[in-house]
N, C-alpha and C positions, 0 to 999 in steps of 0.2 A: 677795438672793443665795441665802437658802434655799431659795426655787423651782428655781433650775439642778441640783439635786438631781434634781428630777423627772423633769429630761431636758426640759420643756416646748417648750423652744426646737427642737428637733429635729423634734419630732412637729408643729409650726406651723411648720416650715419658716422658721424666724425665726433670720438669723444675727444673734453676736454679737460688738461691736469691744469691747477692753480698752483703755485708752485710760489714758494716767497717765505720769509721772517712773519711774526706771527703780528696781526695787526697792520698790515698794509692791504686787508681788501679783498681777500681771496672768497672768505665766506660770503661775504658781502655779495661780491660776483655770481657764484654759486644763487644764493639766494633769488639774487633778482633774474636771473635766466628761471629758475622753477617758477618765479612768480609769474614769468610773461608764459611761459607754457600753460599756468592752472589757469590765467587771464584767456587762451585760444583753448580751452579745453581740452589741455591735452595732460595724460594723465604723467605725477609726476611723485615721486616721493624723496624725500631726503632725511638724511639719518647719519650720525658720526659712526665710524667704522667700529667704535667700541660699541653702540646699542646694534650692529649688526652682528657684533660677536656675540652679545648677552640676548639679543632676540631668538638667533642661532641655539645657543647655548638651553635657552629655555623649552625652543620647538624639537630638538634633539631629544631632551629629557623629554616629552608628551609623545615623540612621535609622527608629529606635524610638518616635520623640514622640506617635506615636499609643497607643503601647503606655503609653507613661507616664501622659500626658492619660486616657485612659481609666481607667486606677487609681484616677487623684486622684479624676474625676470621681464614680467609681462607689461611695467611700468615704461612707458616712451622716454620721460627723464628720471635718469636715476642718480641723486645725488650722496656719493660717499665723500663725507667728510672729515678731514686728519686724519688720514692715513699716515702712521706711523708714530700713532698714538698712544698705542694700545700694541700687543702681541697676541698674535693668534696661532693657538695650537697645531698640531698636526690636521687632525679632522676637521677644523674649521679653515686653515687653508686651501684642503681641496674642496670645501664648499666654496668656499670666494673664489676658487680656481670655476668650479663648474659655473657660478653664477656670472662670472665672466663672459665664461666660453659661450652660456648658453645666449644671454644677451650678444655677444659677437658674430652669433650666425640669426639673429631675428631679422624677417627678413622686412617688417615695417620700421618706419623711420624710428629711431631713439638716438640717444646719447647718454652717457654717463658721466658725469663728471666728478672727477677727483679734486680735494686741495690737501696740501702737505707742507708742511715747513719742510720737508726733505726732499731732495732732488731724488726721482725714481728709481735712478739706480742704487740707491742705500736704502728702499721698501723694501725689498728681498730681506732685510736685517731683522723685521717685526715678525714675517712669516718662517714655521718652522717646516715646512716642507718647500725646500729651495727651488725643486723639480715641476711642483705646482706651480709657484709663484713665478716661476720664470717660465712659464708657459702661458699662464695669465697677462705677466708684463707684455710679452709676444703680439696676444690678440689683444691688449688694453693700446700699446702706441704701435700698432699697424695704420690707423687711420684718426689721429691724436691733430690737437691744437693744443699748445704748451705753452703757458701764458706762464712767464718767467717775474713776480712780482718785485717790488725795489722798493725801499726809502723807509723812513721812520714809522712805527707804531703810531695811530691814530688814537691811539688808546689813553690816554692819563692824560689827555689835554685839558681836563677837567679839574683836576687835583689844585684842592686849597692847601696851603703849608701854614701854618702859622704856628711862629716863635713864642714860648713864654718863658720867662726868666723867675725865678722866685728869690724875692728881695727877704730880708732877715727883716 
């Protein structure tokens, strides 16, 4: 994990999936890699896969999908978040198929990175064009680091309980 530091993945054009139960750190991860990227100037955006589908959704209605697609593509880090969150239609599958692809043949440095409580081969489940989406999976872990997460929710470590009893 200390190498993501370096940015290495970026500069090898090597995306990354977070992969784990929800609350052991995958966001987390995610996050702090965009951060050291915005910290070197390098441009970067992140976005859960469901406001990719409703930004989708919204630039389709206007017209603009090119305008969007382009953005994403042109982003060095691009962070999708839960995947397998949300379900995506037909038409927005082969958007996420193209904005794959299209990022898969840039020919400067980026990375994309994925996190999913679901192991990659059950994402094909949320997309309804299977023949997109497994053409996408293709060029998403051709050149992938799979960072397999483990252990308990960080999460509720905070939670106070208290008991009351009501006496007559």
């Amino acid at each position: 994990l200390k190498e993501l530091q370096t940015l290495s993945p970026l500069y090898s054009r090597t995306n990354i999936a977070l992969i784990g139960p929800p609350g052991t750190g995958k966001t987390h991860l995610a996050q702090a890699f965009g951060y050291e990227c915005c910290q070197r100037g390098i441009t970067t955006y992140f976005l859960k896969l469901s406001e990719f589908r409703d930004k989708l959704e919204y630039a389709l209605s206007k017209g603009t999908e090119a305008n969007l697609m382009r953005a994403l593509v042109n982003m060095d880090c691009l962070v999708l978040d839960e995947i397998g969150h949300c379900q995506l239609n037909t038409e927005e599958t082969r958007r996420f198929f193209e904005l794959i692809d299209k990022r898969y043949t840039k020919e400067n440095p980026s990375t994309t990175i994925f996190t999913s409580n679901k192991m990659p081969k059950t994402w094909i489940e949320d997309f309804t064009d299977p023949e997109s989406m497994d053409c996408a999976m293709d060029r998403i872990f051709d050149t992938a680091l799979v960072i397999l997460m483990k252990g308990k929710s960080y999460r509720g470590q905070r939670v106070k309980t208290i008991s009351v009893e009501a006496i007559k």
